[in-house]
Biopython code that builds the backbone (N, CA, C, O; Angstrom):
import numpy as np
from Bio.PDB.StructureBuilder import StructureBuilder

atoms = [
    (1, "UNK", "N", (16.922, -0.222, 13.835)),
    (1, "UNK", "CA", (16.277, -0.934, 12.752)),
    (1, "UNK", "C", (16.056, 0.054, 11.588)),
    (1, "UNK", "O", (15.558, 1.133, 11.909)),
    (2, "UNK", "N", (16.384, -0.171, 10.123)),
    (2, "UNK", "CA", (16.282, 0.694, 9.129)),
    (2, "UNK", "C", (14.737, 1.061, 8.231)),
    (2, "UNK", "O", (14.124, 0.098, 7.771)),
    (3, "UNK", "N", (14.423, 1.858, 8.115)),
    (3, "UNK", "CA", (13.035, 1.814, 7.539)),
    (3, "UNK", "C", (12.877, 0.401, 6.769)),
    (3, "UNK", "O", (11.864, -0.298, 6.799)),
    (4, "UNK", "N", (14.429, 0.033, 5.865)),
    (4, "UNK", "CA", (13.641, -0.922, 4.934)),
    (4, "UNK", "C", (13.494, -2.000, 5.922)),
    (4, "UNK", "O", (12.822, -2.947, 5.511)),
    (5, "UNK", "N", (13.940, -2.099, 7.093)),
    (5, "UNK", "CA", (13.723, -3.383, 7.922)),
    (5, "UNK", "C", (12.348, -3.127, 8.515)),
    (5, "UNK", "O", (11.910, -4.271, 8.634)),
    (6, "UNK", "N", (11.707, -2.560, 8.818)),
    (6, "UNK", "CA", (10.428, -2.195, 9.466)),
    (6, "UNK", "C", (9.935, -2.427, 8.459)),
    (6, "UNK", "O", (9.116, -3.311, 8.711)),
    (7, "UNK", "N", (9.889, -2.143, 7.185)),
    (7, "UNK", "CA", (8.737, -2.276, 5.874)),
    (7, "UNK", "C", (8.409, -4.017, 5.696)),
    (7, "UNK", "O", (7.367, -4.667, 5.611)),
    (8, "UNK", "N", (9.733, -4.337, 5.691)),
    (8, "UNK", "CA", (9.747, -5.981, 5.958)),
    (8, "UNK", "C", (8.886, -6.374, 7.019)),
    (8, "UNK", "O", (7.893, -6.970, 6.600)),
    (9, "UNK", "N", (8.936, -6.239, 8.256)),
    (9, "UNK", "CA", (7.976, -6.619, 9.280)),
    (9, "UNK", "C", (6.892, -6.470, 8.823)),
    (9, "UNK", "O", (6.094, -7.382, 8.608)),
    (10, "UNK", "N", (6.646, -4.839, 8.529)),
    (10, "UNK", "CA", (5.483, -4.744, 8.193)),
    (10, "UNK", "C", (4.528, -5.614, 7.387)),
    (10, "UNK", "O", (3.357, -5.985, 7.474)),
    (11, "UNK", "N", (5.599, -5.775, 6.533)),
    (11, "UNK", "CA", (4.594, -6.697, 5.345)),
    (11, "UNK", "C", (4.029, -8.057, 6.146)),
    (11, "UNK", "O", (2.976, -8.693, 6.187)),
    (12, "UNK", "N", (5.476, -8.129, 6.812)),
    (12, "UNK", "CA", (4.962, -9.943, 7.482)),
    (12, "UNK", "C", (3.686, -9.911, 8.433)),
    (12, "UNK", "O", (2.863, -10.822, 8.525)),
    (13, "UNK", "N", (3.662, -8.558, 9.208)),
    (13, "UNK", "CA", (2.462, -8.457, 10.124)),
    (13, "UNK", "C", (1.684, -8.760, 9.403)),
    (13, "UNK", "O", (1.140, -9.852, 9.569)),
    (14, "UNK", "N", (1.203, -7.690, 7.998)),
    (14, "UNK", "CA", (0.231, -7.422, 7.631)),
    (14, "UNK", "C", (-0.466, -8.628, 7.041)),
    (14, "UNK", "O", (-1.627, -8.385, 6.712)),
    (15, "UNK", "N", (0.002, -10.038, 6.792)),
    (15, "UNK", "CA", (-0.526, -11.381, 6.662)),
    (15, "UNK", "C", (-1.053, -12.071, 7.810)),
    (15, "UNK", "O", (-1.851, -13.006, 7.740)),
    (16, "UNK", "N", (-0.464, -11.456, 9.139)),
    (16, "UNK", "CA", (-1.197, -11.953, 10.400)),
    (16, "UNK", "C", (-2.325, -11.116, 11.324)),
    (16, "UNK", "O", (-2.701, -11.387, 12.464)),
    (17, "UNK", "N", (-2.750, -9.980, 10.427)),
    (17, "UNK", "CA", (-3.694, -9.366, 11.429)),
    (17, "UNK", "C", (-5.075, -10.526, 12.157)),
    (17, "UNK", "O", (-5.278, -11.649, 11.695)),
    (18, "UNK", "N", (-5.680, -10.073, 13.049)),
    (18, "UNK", "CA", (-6.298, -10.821, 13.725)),
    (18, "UNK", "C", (-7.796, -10.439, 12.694)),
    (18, "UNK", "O", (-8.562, -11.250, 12.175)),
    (19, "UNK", "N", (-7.832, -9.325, 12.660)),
    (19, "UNK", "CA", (-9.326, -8.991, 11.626)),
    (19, "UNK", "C", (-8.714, -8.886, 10.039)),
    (19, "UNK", "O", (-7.566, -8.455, 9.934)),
    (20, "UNK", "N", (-9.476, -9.282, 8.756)),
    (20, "UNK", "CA", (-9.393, -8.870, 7.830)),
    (20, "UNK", "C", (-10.117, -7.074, 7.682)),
    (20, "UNK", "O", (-11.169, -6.528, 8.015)),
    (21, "UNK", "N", (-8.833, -6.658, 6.989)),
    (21, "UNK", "CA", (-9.158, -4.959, 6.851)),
    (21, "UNK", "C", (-10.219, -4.788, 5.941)),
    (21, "UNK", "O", (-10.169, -5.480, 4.924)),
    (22, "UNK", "N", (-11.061, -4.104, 6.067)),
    (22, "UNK", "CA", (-12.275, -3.567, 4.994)),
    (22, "UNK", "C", (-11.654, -3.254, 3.534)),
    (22, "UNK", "O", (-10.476, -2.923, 3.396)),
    (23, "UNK", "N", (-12.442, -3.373, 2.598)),
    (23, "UNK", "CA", (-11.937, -2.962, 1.294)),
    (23, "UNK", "C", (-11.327, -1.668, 1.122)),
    (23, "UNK", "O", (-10.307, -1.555, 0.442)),
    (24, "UNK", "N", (-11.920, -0.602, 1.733)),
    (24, "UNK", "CA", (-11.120, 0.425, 1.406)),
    (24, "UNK", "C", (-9.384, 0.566, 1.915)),
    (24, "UNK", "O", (-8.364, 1.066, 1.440)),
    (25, "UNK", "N", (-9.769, -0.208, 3.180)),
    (25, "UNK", "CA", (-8.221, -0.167, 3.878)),
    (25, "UNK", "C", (-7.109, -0.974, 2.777)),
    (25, "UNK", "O", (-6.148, -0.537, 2.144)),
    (26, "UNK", "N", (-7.495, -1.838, 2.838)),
    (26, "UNK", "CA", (-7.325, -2.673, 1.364)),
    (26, "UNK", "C", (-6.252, -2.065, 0.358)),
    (26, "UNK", "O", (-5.109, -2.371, 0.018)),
    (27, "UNK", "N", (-7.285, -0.919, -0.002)),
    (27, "UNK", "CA", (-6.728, -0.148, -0.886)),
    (27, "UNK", "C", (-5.519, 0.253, -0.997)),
    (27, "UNK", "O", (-4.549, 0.095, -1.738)),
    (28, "UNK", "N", (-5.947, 1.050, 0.316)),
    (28, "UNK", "CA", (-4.623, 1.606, 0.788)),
    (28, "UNK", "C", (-3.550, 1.107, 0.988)),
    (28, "UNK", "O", (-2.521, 1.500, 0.437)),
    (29, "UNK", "N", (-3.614, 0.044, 1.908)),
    (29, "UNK", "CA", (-2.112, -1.100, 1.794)),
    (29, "UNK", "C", (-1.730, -1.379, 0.719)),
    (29, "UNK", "O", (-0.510, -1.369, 0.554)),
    (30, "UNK", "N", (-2.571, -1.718, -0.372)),
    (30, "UNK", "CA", (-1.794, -1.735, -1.710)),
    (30, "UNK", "C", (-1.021, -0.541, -2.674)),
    (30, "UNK", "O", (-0.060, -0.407, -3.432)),
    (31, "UNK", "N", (-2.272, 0.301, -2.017)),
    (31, "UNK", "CA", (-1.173, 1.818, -2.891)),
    (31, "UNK", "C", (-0.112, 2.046, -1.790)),
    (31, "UNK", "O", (0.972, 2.463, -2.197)),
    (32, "UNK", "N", (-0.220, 1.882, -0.724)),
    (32, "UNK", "CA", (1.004, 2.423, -0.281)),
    (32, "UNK", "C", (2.486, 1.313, -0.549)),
    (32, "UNK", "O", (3.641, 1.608, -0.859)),
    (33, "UNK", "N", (2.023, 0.355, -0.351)),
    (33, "UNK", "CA", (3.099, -0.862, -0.815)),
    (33, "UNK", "C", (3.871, -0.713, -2.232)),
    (33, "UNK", "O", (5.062, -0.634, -2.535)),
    (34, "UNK", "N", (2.308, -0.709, -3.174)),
    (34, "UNK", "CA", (3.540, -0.221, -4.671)),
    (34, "UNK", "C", (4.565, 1.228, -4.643)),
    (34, "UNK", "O", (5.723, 1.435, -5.004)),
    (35, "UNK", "N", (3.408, 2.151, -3.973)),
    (35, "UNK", "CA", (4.198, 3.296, -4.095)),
    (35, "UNK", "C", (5.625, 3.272, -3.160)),
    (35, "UNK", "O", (6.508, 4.107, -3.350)),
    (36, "UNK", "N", (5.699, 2.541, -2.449)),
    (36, "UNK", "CA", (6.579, 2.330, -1.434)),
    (36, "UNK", "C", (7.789, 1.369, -2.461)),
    (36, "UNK", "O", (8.969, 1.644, -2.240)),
    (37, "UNK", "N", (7.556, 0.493, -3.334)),
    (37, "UNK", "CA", (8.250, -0.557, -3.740)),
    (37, "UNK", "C", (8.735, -0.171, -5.075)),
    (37, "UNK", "O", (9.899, -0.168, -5.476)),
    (38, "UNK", "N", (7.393, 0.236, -5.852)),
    (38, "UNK", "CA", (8.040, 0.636, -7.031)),
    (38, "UNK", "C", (7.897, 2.559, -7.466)),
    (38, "UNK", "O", (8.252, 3.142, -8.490)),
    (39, "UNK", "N", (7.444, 2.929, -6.596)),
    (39, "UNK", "CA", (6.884, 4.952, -6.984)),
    (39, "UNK", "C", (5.953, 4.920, -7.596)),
    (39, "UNK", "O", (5.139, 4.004, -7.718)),
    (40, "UNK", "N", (5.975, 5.913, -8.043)),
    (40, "UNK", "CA", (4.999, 6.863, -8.744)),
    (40, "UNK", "C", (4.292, 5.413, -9.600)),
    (40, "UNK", "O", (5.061, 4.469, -9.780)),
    (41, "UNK", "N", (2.963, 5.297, -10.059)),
    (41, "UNK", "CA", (2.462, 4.418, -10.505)),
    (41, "UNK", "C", (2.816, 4.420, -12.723)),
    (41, "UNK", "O", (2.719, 5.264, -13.615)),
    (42, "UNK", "N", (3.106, 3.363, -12.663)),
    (42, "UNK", "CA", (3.687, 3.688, -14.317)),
    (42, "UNK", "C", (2.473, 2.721, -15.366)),
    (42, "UNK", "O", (1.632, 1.937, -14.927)),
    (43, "UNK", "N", (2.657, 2.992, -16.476)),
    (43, "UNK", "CA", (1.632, 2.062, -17.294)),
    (43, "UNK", "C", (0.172, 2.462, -17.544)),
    (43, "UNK", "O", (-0.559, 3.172, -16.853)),
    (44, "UNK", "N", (-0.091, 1.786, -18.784)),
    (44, "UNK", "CA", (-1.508, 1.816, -18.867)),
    (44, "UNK", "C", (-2.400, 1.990, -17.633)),
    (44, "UNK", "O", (-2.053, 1.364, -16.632)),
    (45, "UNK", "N", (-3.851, 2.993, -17.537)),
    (45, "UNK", "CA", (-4.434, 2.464, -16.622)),
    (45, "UNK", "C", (-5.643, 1.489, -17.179)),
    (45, "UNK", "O", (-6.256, 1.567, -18.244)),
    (46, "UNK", "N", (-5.797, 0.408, -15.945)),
    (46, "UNK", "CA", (-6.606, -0.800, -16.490)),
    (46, "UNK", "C", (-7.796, -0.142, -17.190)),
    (46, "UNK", "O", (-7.929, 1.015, -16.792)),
    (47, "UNK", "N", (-8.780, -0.530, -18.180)),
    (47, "UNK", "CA", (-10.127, -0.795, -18.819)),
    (47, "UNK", "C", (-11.010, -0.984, -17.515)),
    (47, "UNK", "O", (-10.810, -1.425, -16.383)),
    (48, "UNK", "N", (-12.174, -0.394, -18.268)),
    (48, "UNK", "CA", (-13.246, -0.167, -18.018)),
    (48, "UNK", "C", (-14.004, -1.615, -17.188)),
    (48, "UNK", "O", (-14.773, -1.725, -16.233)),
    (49, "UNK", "N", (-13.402, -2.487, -18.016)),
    (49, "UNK", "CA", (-13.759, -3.554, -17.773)),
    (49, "UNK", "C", (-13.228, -4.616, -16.409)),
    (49, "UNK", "O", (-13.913, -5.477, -15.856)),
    (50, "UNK", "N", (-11.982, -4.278, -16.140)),
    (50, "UNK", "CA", (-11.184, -4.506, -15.086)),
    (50, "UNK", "C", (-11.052, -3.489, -13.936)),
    (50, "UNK", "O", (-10.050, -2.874, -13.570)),
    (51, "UNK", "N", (-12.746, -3.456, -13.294)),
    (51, "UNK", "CA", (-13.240, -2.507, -12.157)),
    (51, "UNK", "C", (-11.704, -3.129, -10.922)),
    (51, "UNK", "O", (-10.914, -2.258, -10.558)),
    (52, "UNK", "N", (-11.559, -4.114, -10.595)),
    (52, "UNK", "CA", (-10.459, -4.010, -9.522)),
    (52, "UNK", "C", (-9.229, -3.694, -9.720)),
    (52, "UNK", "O", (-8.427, -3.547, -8.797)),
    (53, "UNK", "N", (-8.929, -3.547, -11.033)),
    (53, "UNK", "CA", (-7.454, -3.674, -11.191)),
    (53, "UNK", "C", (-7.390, -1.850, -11.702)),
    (53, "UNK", "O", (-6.378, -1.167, -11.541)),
    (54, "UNK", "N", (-8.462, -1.416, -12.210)),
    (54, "UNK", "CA", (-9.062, 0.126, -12.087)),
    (54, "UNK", "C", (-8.744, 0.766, -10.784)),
    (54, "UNK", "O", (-7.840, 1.602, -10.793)),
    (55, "UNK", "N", (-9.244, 0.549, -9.859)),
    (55, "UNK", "CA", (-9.840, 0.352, -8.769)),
    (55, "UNK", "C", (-8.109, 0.391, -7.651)),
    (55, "UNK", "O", (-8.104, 1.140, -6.674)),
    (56, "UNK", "N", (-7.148, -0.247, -7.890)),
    (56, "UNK", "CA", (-5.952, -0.378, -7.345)),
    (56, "UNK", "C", (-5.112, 0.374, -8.108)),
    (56, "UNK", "O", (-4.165, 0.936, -7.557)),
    (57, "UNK", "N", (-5.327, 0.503, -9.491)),
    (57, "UNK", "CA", (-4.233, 1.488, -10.183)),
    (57, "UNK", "C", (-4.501, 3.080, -9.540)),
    (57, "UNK", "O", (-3.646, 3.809, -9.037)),
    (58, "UNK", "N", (-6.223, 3.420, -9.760)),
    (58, "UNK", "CA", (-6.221, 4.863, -9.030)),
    (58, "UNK", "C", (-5.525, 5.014, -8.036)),
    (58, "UNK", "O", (-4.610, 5.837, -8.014)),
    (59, "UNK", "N", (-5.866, 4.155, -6.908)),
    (59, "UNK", "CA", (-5.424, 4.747, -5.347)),
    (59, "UNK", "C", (-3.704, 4.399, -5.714)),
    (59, "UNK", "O", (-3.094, 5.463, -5.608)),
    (60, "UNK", "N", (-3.193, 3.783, -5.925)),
    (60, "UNK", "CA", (-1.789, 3.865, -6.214)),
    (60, "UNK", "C", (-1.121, 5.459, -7.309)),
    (60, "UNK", "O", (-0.050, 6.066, -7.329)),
    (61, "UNK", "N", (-2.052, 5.557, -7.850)),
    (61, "UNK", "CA", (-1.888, 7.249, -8.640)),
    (61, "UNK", "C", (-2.243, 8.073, -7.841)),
    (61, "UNK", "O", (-2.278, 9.293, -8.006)),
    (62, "UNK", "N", (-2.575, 7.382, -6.777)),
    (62, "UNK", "CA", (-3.382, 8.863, -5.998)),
    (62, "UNK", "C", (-2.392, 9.223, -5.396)),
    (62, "UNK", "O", (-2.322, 10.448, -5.298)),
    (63, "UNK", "N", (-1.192, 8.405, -4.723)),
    (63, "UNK", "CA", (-0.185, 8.444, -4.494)),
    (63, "UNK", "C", (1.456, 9.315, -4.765)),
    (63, "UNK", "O", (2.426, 9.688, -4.106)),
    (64, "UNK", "N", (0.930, 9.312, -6.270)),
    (64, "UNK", "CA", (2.276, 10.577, -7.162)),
    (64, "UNK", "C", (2.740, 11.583, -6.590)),
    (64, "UNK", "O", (2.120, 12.604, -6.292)),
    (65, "UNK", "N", (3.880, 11.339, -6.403)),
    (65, "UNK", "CA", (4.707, 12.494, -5.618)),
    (65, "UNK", "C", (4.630, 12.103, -4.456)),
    (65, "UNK", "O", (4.817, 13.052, -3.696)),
    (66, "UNK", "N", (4.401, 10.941, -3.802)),
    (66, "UNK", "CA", (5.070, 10.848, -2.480)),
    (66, "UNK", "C", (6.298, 9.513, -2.118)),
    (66, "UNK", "O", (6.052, 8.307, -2.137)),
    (67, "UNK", "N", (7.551, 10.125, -1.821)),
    (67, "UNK", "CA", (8.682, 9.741, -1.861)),
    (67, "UNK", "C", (8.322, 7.378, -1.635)),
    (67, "UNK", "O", (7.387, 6.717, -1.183)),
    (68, "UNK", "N", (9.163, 7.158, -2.021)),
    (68, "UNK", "CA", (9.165, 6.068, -1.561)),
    (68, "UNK", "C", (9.206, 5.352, 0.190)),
    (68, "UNK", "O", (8.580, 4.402, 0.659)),
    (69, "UNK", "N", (10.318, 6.374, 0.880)),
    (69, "UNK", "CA", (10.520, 6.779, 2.290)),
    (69, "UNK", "C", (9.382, 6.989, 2.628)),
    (69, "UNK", "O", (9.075, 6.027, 3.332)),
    (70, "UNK", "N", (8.400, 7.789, 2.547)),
    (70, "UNK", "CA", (7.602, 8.221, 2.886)),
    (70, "UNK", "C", (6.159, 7.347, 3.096)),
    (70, "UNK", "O", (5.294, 7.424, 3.968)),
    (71, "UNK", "N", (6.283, 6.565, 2.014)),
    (71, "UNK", "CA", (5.177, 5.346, 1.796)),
    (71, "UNK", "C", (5.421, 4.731, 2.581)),
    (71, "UNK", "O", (4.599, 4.213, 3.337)),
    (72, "UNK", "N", (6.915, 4.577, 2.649)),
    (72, "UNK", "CA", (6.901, 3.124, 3.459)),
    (72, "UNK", "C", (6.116, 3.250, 5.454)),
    (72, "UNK", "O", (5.297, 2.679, 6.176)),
    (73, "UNK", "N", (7.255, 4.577, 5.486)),
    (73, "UNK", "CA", (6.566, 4.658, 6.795)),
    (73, "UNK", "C", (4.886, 4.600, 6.621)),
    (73, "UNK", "O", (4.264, 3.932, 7.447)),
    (74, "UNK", "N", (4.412, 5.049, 5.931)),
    (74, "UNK", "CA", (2.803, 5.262, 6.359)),
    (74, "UNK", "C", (2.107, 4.239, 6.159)),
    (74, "UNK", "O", (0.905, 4.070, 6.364)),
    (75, "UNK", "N", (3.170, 3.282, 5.597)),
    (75, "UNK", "CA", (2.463, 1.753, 5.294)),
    (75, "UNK", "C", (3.028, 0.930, 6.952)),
    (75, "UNK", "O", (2.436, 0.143, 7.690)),
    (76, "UNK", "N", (3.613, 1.198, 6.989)),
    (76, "UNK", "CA", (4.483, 1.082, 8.452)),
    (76, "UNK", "C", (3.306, 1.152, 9.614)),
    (76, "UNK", "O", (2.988, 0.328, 10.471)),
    (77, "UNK", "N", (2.817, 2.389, 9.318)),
    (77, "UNK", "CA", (2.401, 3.350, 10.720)),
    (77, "UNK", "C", (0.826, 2.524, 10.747)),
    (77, "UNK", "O", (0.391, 1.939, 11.739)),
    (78, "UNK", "N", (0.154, 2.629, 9.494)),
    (78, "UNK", "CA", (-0.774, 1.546, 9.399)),
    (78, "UNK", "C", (-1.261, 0.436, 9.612)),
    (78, "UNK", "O", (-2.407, 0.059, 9.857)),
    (79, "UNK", "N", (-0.127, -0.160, 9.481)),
    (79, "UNK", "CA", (-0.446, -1.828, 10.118)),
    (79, "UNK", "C", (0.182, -1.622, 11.360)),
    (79, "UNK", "O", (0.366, -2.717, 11.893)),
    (80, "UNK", "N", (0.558, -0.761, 11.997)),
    (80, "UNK", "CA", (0.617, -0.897, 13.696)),
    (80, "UNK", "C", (-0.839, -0.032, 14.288)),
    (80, "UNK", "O", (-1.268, -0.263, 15.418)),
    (81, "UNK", "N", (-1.418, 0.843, 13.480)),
    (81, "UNK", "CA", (-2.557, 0.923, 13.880)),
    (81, "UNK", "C", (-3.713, -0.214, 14.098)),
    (81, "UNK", "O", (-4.546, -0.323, 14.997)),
    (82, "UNK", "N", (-3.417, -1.147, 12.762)),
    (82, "UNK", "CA", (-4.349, -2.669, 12.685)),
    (82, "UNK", "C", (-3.924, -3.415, 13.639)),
    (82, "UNK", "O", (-4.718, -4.153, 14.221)),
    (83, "UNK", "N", (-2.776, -3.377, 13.939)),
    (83, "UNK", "CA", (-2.506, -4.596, 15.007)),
    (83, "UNK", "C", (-2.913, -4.325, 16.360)),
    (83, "UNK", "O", (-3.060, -5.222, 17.191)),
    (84, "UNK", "N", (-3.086, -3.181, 16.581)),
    (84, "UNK", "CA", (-3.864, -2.785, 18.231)),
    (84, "UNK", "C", (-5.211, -2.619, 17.567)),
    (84, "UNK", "O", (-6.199, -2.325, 18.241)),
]
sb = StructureBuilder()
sb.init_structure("model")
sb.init_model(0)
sb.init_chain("A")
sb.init_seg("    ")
for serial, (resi, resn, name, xyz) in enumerate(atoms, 1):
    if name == "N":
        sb.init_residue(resn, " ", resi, " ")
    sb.init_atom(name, np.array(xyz, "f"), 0.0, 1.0, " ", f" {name:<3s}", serial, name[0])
structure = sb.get_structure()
């Protein structure tokens, strides 16, 4: 199975976990997903005023410099931690 085929699962798991993940985990699935989908984070970062979309741009910057490959697995490795 090829990483990008596991990233696929992954994603599909990650709509069926049995618990909803805490906000911070949250986070993380989303920075690792963009960084995984699209890299390094590009664009404006959101206003002051747009605390969540603030809030998802950081942890996706927090991300810079780690390969796309690399995201994916750890977005991978993550939701098989959630699923047990």
């Amino acid at each position: 199975m090829t990483l990008q085929t596991q990233f696929e699962q992954a994603l599909a798991d990650s709509k069926n976990l049995d618990d909803r993940p805490d906000n911070m985990t949250l986070l993380k699935m989303y920075a690792l997903y963009k960084q995984a989908s699209k890299g390094n984070a590009d664009g404006d970062r959101p206003g002051f005023t747009d605390m969540v979309g603030r809030a998802k741009w950081d942890a996706w910057d927090a991300l810079k410099g780690i390969s796309q490959d690399d995201a994916m697995q750890q977005y991978i490795d993550l939701i098989a931690e959630l699923k047990n």
